[in-house]
C-alpha positions, 0 to 999 in steps of 0.5 A: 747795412753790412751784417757780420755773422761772425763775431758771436762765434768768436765770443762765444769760442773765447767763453767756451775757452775761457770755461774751459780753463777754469774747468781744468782750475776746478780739477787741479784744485780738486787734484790738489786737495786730493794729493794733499788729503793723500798726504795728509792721510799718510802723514796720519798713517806714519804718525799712528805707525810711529807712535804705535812703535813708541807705545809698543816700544813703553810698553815693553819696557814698562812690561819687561821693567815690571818683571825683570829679576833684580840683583841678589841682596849683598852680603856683609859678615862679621865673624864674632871672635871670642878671645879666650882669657888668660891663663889659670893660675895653678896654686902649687904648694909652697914649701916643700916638694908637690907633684900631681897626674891627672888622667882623663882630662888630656884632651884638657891639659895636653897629653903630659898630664897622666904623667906629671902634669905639676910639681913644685920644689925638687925631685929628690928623694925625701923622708915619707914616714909612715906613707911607707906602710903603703909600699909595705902593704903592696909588697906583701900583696905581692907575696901573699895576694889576695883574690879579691877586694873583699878576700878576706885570705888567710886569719893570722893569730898574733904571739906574745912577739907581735904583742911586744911590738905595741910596747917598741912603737908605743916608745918611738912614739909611733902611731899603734894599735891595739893587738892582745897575746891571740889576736887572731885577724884575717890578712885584710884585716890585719892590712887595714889596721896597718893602714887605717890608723897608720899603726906601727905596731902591726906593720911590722909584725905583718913584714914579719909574718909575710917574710919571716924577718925584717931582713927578708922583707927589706930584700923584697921590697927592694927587689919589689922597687927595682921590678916597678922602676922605683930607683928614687926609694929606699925602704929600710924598715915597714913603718917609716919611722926612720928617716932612712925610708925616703922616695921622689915625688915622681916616685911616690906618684907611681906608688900612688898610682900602683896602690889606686889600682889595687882593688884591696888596697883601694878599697882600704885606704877609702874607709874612714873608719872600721871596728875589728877584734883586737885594734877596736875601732879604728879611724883614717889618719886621712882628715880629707878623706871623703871631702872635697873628691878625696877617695885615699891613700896615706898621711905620713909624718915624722913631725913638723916640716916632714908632714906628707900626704899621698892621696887620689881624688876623683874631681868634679870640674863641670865636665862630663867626667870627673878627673882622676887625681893622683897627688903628693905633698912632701915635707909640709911644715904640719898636717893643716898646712898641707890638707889647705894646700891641696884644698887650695891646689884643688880650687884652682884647678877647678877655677880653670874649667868654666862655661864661657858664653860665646855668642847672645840672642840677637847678636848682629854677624851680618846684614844684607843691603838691596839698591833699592833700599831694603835692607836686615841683618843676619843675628844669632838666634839662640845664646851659646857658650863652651866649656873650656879650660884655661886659655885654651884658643877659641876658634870660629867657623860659620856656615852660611847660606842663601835665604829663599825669601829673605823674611823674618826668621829665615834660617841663614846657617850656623856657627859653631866655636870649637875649643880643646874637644868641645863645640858650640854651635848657634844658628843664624837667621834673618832679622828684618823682611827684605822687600821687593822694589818699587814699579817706579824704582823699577822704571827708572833704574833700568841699569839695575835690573836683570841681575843674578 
């Protein structure tokens, strides 16, 4: 029997092979497992690293959309116009010839208004009747002047001649007053019973006592007119009795204007009444006199269609002065007509000057919007009116600025209205809280965010 010793080597060469085969499966494998655990350990790490960059990325954007500054709220304006009213209607009198100056109220009436500011019917010349006493009056102060308003000057004693004129007037059917043989009166007073009462009687026998005659005096009041510009009057006598004695309205202005800035004068024709020796007791031929701001001057007439009024007015019309009047009427058909015509005049002008409201608390001017929705409105904050005349332009300027915070009650500026020389002016605030966006407005409006 043949025994081989040599096929167990070669089983056991295929074993050891064979083992060592699947020794180099096992480390494949386990490379394998490595390299894929490798992979997937990376695939983790660049994961974590990309959602940590999206993390971060929200992040920052949710921080910078939470805190980024947003747009100003816009702005919306409306001016609050105010149409003047229409034009004042001035009742000038009807008949006759008028005209009337008024100082200090320029700024108000335009710049004419100190001269003639008014007139109605014709300028030309026209019987003034005893209005001529007061041109008689300053023509004498000319000659014989006074150096005070309560200068009493010289006593003049009044003859049987001067007595004789009581009696000349009395039949002319003049306006007289008492004056007995050895009356003796200072020239003041002699002046206001000439002017007071309008007496006829004294006019005269003062033209006489200042001039020497009624010649002389005619002379001087002649010359006393050209010297002033007065080329519209004629003064034949002191009185007015005659028709001859005539003047314009313009004229007659001037006159007014003359006897007003006369401290002697002025305070004359302003007595309603005065008791002296000799006239008694005197009144105002003047029945306005006292009211309705009337402060002087003279009536005159020489009856119906030639009643005439010369007068000065101090008129209160609301504003912070009252305006000073000088007026005239002439040819008037009786007394009553002409004092309601210059009344009438006078409310009409006073009609013209009102307190004209321009502005209510609360009225809207403007209102701020946001993208987000929030919104106010810009309102007046107080009532406000002007004093204007007529239909003087009213004009609107506003001045506004940025609120800081844009809550309730935050000042926005100002308007103010300008009409002729006066202003109102009303502040503008806020009415209604602008309030800040929403987080979720804020993230999901990003093209919105990051304005000035």
């Amino acid at each position: 029997m043949t025994t081989h010793q040599n096929a167990p080597d070669g089983v056991s060469g295929l074993t050891e092979l064979m083992q060592d085969e699947y020794a180099l499966q096992d480390i494949d494998i386990q490379l394998e497992r490595e390299v894929r655990r490798s992979r997937r350990r990376r695939g983790w790490l660049i994961v974590g690293i990309v959602f940590a960059v999206i993390c971060a990325a929200i992040g920052g954007y949710v921080a910078w959309a939470l805190t980024a500054s947003v747009s100003a709220p816009s702005v919306t304006w409306h001016s609050p116009e105010v149409v003047a009213p229409g034009p004042v209607a001035i009742a000038l009198p009807v008949g006759g010839a008028s005209a009337i100056s008024i100082s200090g109220g320029d700024q108000y009436l335009g710049a004419e208004a100190s001269g003639i500011w008014l007139s109605s019917g014709s300028d030309e010349p026209r019987s003034i009747a005893s209005i001529s006493k007061l041109i008689t009056a300053l023509v004498i102060l000319d000659a014989k002047p006074l150096a005070s308003a309560e200068d009493p000057g010289p006593m003049i004693t009044f003859d049987k001649d001067d007595h004789d004129l009581y009696d000349k007037y009395y039949v002319l059917g003049a306006t007289i007053a008492a004056m007995p043989i050895g009356t003796t009166l200072s020239e003041r007073d002699a002046l206001a019973t000439m002017l007071i009462p309008s007496a006829s009687n004294y006019a005269q026998a003062m033209a006489r006592w200042a001039f020497g005659s009624q010649g002389a005096f005619v002379n001087a009041t002649k010359d006393w007119l050209a010297a002033h510009g007065l080329t519209g009057t004629t003064i034949i006598e002191p009185t007015g009795i005659s028709y001859r004695n005539v003047s314009t309205p313009s004229d007659l202005l001037a006159i007014g204007k003359l006897a007003a800035a006369h401290p002697a004068i002025a305070q004359i024709v302003a007595t309603p009444a005065l008791s002296l020796p000799g006239p008694g007791q005197i009144y105002n031929t003047n029945d306005l006199l006292g009211s309705n701001g009337i402060t002087g001057l003279k009536t005159g007439n020489l009856g119906p269609g030639s009643y005439s009024l010369l007068y000065t007015a101090s008129l209160d019309v609301g504003a912070p002065e009252p305006l000073q009047v000088t007026g005239v009427m002439v040819g008037g058909h009786s007394r009553e007509s002409v004092n309601a015509s210059v009344l009438t005049l006078f409310d009409s002008i006073r009609s013209g000057f009102r307190r004209l409201p321009v502005a209510e608390l609360g009225q809207v001017v403007g209102s701020y919007s946001t993208p987000w929705g929030s919104s106010a409105e810009v309102v007046i904050a107080e009532d406000a009116d002007i004093f204007t005349w007529s239909d003087t332009p009213i004009t609107t300027t506003m001045e506004t600025t940025t609120p800081v915070s844009f809550t309730d009650g935050e000042e926005a500026g100002s308007i103010t209205w300008t009409a002729g020389p006066n202003t109102a002016t009303a502040i503008i605030e806020v009415e209604g809280t602008i309030l800040p966006p929403t987080a979720w407005w804020r993230l999901t409006h990003p093209s919105e965010l990051g304005g000035q």
